[in-house]
N, CA, C and O atoms as a CHARMM CRD file, in Angstrom:
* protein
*
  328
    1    1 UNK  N    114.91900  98.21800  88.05800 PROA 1      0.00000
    2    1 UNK  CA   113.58800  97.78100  87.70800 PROA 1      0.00000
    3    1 UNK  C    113.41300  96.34900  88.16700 PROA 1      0.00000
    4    1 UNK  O    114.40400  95.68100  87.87600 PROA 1      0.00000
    5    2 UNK  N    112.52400  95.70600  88.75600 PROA 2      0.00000
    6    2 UNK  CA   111.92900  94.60600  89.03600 PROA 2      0.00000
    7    2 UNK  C    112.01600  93.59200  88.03500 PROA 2      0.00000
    8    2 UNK  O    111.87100  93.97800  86.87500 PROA 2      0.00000
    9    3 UNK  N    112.20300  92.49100  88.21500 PROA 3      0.00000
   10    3 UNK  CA   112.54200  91.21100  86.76100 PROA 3      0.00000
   11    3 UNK  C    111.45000  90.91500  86.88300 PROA 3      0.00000
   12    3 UNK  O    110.76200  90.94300  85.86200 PROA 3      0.00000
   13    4 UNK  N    110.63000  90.38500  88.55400 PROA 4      0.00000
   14    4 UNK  CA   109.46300  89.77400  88.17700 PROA 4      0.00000
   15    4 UNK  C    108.02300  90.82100  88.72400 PROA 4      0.00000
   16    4 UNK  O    108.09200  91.90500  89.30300 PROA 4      0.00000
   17    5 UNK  N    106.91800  90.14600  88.35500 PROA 5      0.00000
   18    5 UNK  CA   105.87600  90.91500  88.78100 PROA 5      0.00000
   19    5 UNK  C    106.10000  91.35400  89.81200 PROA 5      0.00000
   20    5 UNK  O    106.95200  90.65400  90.36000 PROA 5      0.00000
   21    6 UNK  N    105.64900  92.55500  90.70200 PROA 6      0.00000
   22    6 UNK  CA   105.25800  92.58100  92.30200 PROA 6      0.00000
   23    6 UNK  C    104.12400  91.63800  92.41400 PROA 6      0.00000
   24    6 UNK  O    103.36200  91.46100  91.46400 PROA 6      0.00000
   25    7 UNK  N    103.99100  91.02800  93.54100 PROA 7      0.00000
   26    7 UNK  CA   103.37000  90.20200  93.92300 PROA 7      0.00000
   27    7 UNK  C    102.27800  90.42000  95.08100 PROA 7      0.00000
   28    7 UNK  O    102.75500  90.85800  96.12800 PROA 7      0.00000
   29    8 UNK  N    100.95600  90.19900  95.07100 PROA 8      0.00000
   30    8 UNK  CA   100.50700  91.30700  96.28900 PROA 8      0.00000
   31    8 UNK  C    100.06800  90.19700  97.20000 PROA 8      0.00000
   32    8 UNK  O     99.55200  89.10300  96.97100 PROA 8      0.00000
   33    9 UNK  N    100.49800  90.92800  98.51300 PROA 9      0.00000
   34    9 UNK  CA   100.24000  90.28200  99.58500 PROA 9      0.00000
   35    9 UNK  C     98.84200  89.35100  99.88600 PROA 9      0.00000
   36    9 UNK  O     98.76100  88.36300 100.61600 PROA 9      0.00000
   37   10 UNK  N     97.96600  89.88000  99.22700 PROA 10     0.00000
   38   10 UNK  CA    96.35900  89.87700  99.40000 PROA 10     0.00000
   39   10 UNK  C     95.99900  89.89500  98.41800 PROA 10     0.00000
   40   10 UNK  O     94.93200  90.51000  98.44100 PROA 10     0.00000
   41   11 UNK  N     96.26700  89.52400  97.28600 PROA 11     0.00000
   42   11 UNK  CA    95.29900  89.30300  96.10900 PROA 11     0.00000
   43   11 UNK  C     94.11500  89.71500  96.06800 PROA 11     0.00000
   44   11 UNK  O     93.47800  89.08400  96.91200 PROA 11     0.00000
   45   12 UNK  N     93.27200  90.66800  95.36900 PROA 12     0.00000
   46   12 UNK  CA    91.47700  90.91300  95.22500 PROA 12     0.00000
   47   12 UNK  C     91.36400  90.08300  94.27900 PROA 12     0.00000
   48   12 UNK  O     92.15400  89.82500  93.37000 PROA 12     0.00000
   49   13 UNK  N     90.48200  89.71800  94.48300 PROA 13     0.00000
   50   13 UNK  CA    88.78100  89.15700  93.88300 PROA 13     0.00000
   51   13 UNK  C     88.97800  89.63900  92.51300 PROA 13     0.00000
   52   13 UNK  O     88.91500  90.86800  92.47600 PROA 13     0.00000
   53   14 UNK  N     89.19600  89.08800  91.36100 PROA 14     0.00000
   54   14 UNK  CA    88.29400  89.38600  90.21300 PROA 14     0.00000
   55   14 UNK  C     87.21300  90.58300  90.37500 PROA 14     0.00000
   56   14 UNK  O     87.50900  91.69700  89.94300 PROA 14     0.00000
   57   15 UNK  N     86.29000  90.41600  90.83400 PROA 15     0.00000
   58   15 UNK  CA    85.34500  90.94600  91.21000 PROA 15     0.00000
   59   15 UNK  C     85.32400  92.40700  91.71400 PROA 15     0.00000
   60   15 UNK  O     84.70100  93.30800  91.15300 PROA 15     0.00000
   61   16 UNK  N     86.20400  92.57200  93.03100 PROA 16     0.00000
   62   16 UNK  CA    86.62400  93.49000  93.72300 PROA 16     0.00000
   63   16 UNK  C     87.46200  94.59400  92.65900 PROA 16     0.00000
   64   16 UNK  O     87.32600  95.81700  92.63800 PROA 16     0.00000
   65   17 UNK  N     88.60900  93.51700  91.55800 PROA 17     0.00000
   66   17 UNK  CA    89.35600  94.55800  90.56500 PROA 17     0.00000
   67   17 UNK  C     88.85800  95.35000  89.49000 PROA 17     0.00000
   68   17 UNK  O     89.28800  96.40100  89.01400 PROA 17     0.00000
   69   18 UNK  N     87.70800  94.53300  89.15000 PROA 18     0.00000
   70   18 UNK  CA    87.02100  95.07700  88.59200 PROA 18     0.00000
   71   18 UNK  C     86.06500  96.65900  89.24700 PROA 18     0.00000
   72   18 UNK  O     85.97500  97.86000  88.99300 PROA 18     0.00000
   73   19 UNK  N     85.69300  95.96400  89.89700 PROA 19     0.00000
   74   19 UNK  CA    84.67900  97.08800  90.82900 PROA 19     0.00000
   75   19 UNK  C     85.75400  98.50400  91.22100 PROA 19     0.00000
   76   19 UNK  O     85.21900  99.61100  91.17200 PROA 19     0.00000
   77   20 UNK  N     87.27300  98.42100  91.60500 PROA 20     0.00000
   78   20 UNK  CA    88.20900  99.28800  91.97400 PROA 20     0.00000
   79   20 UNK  C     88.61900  99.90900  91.06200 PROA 20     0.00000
   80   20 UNK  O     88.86000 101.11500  91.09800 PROA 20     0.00000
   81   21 UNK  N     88.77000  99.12800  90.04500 PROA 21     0.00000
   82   21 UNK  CA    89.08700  99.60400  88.36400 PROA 21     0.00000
   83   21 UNK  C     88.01400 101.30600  87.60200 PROA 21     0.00000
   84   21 UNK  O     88.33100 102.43800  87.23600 PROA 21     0.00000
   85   22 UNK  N     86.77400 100.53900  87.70900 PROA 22     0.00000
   86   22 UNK  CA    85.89000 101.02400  87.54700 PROA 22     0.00000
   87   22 UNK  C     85.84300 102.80900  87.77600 PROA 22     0.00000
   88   22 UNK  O     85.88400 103.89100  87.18900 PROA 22     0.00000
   89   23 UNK  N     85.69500 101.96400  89.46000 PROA 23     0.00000
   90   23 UNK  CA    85.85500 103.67900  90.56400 PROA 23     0.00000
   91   23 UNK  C     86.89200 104.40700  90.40400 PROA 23     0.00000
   92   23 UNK  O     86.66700 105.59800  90.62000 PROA 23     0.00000
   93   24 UNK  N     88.58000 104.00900  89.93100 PROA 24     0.00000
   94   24 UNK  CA    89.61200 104.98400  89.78500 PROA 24     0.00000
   95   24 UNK  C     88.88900 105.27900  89.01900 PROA 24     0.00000
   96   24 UNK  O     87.82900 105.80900  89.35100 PROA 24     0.00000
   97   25 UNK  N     89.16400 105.07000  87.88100 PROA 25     0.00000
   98   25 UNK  CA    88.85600 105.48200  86.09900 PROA 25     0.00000
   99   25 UNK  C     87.64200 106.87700  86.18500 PROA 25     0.00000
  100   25 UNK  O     87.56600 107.89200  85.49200 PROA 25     0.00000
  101   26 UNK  N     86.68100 106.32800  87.49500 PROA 26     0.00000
  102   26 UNK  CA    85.78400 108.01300  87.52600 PROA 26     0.00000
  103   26 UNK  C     86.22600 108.61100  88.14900 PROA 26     0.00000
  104   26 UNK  O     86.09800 109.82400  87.98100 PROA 26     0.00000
  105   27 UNK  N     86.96400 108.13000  89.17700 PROA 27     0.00000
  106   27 UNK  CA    87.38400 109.54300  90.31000 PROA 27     0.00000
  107   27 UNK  C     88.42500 110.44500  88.98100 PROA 27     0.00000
  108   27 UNK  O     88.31300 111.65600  88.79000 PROA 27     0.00000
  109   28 UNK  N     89.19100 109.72700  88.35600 PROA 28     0.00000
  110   28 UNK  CA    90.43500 110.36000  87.41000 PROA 28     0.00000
  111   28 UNK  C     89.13400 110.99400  86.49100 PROA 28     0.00000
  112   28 UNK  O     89.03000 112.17200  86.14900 PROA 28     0.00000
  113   29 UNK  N     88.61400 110.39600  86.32500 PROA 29     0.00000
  114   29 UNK  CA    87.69500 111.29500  85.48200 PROA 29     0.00000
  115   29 UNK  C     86.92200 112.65000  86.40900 PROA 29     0.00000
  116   29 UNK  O     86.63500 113.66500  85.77300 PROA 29     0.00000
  117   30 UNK  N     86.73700 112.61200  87.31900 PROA 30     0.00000
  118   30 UNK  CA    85.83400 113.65700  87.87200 PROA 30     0.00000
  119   30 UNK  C     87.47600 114.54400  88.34700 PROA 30     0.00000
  120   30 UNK  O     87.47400 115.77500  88.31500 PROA 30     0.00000
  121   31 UNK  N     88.11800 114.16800  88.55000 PROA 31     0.00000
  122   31 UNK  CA    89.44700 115.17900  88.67800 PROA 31     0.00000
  123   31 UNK  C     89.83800 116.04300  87.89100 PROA 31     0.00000
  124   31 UNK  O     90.35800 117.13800  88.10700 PROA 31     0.00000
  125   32 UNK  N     89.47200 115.31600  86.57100 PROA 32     0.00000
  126   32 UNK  CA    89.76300 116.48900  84.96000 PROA 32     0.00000
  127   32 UNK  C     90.92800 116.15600  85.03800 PROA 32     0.00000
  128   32 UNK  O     91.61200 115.62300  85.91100 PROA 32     0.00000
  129   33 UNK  N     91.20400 116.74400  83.42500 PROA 33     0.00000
  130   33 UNK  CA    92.31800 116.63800  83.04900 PROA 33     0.00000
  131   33 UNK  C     93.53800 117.51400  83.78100 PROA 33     0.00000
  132   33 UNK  O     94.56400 116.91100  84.09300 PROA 33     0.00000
  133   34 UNK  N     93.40700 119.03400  84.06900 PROA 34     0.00000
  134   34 UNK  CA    94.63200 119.75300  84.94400 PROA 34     0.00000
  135   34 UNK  C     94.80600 119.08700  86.23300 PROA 34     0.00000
  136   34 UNK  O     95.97100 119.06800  86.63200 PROA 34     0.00000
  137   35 UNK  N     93.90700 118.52100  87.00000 PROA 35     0.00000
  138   35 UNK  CA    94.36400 117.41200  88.06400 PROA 35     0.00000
  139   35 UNK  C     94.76700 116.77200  88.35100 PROA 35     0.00000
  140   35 UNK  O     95.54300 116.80700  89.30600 PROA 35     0.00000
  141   36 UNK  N     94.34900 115.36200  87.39900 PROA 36     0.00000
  142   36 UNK  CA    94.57300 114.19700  86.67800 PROA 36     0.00000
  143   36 UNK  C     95.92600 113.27600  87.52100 PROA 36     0.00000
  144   36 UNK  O     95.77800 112.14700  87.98800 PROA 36     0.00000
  145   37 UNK  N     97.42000 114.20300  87.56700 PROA 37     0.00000
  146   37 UNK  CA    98.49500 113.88700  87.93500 PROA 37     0.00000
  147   37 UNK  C     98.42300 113.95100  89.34100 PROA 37     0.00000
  148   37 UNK  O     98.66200 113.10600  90.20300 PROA 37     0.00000
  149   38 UNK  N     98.07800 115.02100  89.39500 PROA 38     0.00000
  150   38 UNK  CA    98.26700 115.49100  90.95800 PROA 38     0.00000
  151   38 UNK  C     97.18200 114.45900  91.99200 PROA 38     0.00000
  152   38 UNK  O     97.42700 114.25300  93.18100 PROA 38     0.00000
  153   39 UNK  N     95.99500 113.90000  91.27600 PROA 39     0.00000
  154   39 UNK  CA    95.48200 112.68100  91.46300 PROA 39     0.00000
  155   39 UNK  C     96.24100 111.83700  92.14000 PROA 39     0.00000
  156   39 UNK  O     96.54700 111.79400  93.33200 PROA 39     0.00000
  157   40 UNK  N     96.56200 111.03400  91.04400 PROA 40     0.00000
  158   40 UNK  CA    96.88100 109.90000  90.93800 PROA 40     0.00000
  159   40 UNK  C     98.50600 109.79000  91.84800 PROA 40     0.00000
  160   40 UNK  O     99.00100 108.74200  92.26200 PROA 40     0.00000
  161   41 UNK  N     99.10200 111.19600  91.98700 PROA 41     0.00000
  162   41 UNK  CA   100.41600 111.07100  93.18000 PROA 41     0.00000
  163   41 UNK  C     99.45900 110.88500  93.81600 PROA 41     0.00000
  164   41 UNK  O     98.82000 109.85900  93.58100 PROA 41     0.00000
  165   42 UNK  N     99.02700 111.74900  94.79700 PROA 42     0.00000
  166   42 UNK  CA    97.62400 111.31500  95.83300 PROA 42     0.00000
  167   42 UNK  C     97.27300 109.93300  96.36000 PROA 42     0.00000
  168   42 UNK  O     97.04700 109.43400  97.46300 PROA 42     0.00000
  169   43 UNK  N     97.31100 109.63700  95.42800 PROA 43     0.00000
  170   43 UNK  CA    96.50900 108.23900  95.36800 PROA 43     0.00000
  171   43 UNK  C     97.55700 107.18900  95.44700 PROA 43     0.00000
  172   43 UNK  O     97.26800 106.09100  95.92400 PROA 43     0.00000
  173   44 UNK  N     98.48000 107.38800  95.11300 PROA 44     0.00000
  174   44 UNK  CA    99.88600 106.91900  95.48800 PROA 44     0.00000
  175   44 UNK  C    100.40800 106.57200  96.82900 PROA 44     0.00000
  176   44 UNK  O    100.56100 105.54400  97.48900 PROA 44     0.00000
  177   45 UNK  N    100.61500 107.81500  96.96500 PROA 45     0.00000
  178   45 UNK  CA   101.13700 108.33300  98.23400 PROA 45     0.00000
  179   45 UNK  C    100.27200 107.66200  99.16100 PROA 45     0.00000
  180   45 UNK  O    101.01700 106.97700  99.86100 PROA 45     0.00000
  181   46 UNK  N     98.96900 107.49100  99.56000 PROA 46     0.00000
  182   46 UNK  CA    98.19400 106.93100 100.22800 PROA 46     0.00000
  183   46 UNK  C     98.07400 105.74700 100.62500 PROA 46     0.00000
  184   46 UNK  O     97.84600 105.23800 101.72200 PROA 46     0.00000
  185   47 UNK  N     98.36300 105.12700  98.98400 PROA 47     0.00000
  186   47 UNK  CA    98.46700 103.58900  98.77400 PROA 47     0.00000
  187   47 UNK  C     99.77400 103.32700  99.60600 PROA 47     0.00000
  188   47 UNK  O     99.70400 102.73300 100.68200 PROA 47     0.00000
  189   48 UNK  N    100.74900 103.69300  99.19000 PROA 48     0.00000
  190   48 UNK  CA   102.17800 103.66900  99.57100 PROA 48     0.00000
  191   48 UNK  C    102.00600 103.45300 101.45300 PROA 48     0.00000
  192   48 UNK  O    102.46800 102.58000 102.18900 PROA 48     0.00000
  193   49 UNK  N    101.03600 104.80800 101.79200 PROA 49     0.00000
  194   49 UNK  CA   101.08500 104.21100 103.12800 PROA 49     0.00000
  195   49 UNK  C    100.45800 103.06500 103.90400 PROA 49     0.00000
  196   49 UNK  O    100.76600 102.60200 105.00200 PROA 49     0.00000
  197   50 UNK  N     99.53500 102.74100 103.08500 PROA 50     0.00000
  198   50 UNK  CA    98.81900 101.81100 103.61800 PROA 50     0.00000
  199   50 UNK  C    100.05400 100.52500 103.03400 PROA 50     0.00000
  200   50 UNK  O    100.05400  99.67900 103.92800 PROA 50     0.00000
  201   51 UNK  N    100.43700 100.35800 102.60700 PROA 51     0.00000
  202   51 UNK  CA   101.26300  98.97900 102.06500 PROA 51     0.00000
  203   51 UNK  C    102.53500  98.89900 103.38400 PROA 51     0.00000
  204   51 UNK  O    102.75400  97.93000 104.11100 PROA 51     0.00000
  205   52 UNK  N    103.35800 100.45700 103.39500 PROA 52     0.00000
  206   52 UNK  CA   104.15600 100.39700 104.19900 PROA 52     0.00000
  207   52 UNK  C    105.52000 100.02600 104.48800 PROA 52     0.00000
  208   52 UNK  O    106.08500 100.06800 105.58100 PROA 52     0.00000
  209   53 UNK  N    106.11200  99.54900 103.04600 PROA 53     0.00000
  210   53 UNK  CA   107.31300  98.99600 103.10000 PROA 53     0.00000
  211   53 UNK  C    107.82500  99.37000 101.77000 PROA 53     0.00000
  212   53 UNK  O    107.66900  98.66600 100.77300 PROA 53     0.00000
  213   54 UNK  N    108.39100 100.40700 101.78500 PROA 54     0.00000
  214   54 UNK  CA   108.81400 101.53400 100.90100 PROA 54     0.00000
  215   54 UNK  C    109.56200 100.57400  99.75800 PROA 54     0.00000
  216   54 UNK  O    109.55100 101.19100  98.69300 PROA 54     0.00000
  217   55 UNK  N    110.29500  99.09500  99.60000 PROA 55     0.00000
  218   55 UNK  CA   110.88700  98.28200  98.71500 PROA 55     0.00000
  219   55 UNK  C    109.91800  98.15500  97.84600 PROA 55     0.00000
  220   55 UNK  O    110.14800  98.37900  96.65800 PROA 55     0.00000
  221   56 UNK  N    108.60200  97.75400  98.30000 PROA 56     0.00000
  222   56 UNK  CA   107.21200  97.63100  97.70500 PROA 56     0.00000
  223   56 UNK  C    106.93000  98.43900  97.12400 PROA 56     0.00000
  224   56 UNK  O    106.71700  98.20200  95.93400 PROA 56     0.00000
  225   57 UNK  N    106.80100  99.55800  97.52200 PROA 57     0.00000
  226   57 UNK  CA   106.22600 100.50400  96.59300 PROA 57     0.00000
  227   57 UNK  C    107.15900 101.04200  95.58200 PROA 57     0.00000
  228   57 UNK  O    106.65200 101.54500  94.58000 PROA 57     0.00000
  229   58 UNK  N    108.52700 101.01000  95.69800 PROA 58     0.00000
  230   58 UNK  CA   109.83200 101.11500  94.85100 PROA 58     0.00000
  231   58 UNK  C    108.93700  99.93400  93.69500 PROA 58     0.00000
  232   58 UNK  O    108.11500 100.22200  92.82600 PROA 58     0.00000
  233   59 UNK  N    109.41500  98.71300  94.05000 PROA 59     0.00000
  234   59 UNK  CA   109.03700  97.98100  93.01200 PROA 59     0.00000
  235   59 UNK  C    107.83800  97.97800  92.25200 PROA 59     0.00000
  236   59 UNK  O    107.72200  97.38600  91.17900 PROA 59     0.00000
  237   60 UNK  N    106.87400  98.69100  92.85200 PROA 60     0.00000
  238   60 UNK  CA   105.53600  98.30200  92.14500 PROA 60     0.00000
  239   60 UNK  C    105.44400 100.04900  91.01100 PROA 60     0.00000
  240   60 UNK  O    104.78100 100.24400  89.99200 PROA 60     0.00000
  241   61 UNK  N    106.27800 100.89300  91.66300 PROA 61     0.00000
  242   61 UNK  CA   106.39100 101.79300  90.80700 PROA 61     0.00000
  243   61 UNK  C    106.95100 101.39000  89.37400 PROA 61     0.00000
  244   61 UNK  O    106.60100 101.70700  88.23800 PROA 61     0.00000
  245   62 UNK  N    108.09800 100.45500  89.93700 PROA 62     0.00000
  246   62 UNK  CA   108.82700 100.27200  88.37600 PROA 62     0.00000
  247   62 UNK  C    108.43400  99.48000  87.64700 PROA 62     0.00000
  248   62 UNK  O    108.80500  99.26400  86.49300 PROA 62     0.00000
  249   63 UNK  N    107.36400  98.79000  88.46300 PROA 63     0.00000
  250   63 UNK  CA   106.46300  97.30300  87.66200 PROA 63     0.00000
  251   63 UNK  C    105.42900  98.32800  86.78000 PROA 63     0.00000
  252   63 UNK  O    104.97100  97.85600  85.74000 PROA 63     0.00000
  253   64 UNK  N    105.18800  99.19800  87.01800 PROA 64     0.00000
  254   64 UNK  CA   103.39500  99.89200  86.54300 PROA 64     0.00000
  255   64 UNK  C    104.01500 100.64000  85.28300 PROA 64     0.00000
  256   64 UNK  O    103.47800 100.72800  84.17900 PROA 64     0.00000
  257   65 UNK  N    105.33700 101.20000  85.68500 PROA 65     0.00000
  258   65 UNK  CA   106.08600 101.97400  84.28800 PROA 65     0.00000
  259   65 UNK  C    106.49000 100.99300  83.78200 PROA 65     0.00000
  260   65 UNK  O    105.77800 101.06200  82.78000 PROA 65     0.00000
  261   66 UNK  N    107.16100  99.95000  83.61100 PROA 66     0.00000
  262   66 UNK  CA   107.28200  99.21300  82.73600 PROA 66     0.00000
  263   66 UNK  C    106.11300  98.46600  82.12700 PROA 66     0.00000
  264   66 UNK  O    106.28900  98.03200  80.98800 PROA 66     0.00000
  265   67 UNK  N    104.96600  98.25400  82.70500 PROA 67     0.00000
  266   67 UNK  CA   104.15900  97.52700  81.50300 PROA 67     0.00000
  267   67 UNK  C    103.45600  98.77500  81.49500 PROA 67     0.00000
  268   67 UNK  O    102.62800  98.58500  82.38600 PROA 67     0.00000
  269   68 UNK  N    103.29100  99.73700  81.13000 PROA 68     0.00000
  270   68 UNK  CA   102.98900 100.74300  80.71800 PROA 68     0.00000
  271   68 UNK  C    102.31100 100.83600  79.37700 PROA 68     0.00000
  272   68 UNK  O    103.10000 101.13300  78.47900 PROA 68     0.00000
  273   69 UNK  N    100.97000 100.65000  78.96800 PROA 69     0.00000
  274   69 UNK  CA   100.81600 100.36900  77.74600 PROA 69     0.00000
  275   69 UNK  C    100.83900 101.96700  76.68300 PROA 69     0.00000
  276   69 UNK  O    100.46700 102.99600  77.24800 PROA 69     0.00000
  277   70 UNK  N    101.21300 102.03700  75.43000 PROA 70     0.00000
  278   70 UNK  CA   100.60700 103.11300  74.85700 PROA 70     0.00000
  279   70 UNK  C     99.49900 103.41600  74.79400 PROA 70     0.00000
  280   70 UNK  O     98.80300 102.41100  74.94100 PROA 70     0.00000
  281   71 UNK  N     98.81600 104.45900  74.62000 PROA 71     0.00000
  282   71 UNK  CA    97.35000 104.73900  74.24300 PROA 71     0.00000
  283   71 UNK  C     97.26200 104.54800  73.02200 PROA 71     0.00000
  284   71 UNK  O     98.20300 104.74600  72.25300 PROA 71     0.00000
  285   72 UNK  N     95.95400 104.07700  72.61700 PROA 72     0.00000
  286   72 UNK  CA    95.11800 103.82100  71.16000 PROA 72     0.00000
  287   72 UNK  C     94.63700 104.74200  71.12900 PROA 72     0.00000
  288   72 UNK  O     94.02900 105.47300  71.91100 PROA 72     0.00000
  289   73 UNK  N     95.16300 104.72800  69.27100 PROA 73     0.00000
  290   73 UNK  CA    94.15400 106.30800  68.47000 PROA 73     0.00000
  291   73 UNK  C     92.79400 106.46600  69.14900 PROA 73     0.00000
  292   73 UNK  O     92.34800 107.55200  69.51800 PROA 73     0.00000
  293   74 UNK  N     92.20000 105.34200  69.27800 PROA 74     0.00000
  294   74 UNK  CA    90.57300 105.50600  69.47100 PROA 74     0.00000
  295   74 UNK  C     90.82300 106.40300  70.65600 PROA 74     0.00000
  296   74 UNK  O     90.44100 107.57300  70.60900 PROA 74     0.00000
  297   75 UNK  N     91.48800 105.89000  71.79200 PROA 75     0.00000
  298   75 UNK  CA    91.73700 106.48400  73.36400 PROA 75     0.00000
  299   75 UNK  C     91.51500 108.32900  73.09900 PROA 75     0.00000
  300   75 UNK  O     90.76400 109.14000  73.64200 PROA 75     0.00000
  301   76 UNK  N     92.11000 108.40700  72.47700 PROA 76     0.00000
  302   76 UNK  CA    93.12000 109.97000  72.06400 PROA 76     0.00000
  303   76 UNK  C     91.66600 110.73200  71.13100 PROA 76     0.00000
  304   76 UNK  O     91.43100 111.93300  71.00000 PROA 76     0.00000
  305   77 UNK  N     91.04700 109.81200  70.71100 PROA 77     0.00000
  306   77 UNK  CA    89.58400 110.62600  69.80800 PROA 77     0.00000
  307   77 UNK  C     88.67200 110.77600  70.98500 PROA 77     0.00000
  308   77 UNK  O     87.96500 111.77300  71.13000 PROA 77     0.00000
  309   78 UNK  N     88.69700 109.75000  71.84100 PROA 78     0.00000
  310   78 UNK  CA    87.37200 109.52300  72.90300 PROA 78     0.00000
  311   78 UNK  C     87.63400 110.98000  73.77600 PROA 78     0.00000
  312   78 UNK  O     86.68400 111.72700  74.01000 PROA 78     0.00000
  313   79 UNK  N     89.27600 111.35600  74.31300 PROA 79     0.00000
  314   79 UNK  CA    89.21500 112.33800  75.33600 PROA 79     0.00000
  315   79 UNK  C     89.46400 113.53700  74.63800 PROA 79     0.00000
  316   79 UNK  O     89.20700 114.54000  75.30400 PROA 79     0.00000
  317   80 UNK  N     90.10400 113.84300  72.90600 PROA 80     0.00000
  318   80 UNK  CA    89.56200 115.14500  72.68100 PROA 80     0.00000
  319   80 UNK  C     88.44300 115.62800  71.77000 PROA 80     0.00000
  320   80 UNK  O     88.23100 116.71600  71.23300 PROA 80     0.00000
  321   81 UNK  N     87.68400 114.26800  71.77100 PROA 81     0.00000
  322   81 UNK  CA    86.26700 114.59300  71.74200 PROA 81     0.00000
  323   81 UNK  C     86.08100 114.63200  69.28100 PROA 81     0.00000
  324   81 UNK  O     85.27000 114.93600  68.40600 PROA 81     0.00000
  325   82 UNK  N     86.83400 114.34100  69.36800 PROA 82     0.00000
  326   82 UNK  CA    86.68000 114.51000  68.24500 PROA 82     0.00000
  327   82 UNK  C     86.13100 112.86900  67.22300 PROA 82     0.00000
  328   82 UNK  O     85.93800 112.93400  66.00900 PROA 82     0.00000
């Protein structure tokens, strides 16, 4: 596992993370839930190629699982609707 952050080559914009943030969160949403995974490898895998230097994407895998937050009760009411 990585000690320190990955560090990105190119930093976005505030602005831009927000705006990218946004757009996953619907595409994962318009994927549904039986998708959802198979997504987000996808989306991986893609990323992965565009970055290109497989250490990178090693590390940024183990950076994203480690700060990995739990979900909040609220989270867990909002998606089964209750």
């Amino acid at each position: 596992m990585s000690t320190t952050p990955l560090q990105p080559s190119h930093p976005l914009h505030p602005d831009a993370r927000d705006r990218l943030y946004a757009e996953c969160a619907r595409a994962i949403s318009e994927a549904g839930v039986e998708r959802e995974s198979l997504f987000l490898a996808r989306l991986a895998l893609l990323l992965f190629e565009q970055v290109g230097d497989e250490a990178r994407c090693r590390a940024a895998l183990a950076d994203a699982l480690h700060a990995l937050p739990v979900p909040s009760l609220s989270a867990f009411e909002l998606q089964t609707g209750d």
